[in-house]
FIVEXDREN-431226 format. One record per residue: z negated, x, y of N, C-alpha, C in turn; residue in three letters. Coordinates in steps of 0.02 Angstrom, whole numbers, plus 32768, in hexadecimal, padded with zeros to 4 digits. Last residue first. Layout:
ZXYZXYZXYALA...
This chain:
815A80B5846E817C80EA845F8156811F8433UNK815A8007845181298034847D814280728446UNK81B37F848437818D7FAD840D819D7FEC8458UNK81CC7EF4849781DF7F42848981AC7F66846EUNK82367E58846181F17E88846781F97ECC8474UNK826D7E0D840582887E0A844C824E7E268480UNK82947E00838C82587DCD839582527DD583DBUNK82C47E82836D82ED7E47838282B67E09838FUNK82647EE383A1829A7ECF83CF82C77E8583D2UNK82257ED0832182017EC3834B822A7EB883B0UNK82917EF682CA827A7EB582B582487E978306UNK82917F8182ED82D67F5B830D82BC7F0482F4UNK821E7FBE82E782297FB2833582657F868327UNK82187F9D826181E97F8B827382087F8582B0UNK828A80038243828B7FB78226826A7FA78246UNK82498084826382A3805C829A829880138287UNK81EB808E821881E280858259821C805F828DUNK81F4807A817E8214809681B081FA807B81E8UNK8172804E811A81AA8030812881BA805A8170UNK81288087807C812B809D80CA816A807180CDUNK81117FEC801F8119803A8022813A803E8058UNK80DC7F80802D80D17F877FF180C97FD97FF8UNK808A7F5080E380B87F5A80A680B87F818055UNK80507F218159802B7F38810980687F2C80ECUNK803F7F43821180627F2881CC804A7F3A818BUNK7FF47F0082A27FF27F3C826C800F7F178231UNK80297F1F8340802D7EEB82FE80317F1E82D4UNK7FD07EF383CE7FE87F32839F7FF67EF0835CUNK7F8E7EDC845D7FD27ED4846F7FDC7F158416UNK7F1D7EA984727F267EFA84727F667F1C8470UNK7F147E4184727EEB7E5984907EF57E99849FUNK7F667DF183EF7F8C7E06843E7F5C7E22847DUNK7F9C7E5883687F647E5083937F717E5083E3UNK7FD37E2C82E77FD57E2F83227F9B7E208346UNK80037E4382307FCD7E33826E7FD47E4982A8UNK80537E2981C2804E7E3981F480197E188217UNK80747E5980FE804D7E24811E80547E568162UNK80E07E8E80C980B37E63808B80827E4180C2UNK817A7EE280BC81467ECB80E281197E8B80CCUNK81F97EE5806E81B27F17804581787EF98091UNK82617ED680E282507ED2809B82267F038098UNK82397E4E817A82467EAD815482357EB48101UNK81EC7DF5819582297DE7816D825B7E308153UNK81997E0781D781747DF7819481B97DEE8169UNK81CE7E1E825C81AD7E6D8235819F7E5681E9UNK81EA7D93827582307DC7827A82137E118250UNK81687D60827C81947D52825C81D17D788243UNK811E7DA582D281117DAF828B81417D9C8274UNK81647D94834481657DC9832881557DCC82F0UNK81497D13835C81A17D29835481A67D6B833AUNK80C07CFF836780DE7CDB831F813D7CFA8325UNK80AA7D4083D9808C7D5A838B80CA7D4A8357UNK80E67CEB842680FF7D35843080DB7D4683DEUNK80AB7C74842B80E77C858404810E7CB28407UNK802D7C9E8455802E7C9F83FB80567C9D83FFUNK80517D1684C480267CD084AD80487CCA8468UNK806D7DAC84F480417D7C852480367D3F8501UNK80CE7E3484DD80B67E0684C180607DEA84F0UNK81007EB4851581127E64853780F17E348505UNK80F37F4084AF80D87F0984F381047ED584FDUNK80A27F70842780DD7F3C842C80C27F2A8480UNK80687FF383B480777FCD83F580AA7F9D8409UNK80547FDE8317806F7FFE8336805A7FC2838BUNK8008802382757FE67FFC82B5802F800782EDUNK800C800581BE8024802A81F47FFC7FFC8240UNK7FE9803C81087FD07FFD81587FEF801D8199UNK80248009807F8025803480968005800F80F4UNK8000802A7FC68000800080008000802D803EUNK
């Protein structure tokens, strides 16, 4: 298993959460997302390490910017 944390800004109300989990939970091998809009981070649990490009481009298209 594997847990990652990354930064995401523009996220401000649950349906900023729910577009991101959605678009990051649909990456293959991703098993559960959490967002935290306090701190502005969504940490992913996947089966095995998942690329970082997948994560920023799932988290772009949900229309977001993963933090550099």
């Amino acid at each position: 298993m594997s847990i990652e944390t990354y930064t995401v800004t523009g996220m401000t109300c649950d349906h900023c959460s729910s577009s991101v989990s959605a678009e990051v939970r649909a990456v293959a091998g991703v098993t559960a997302v959490d967002v935290d809009l306090a701190t502005g981070t969504v940490t992913v649990t996947s089966e095995q390490p998942v690329s970082t490009d997948k994560i920023s481009g799932a988290v772009a298209e949900a229309g977001y910017t993963p933090a550099s």
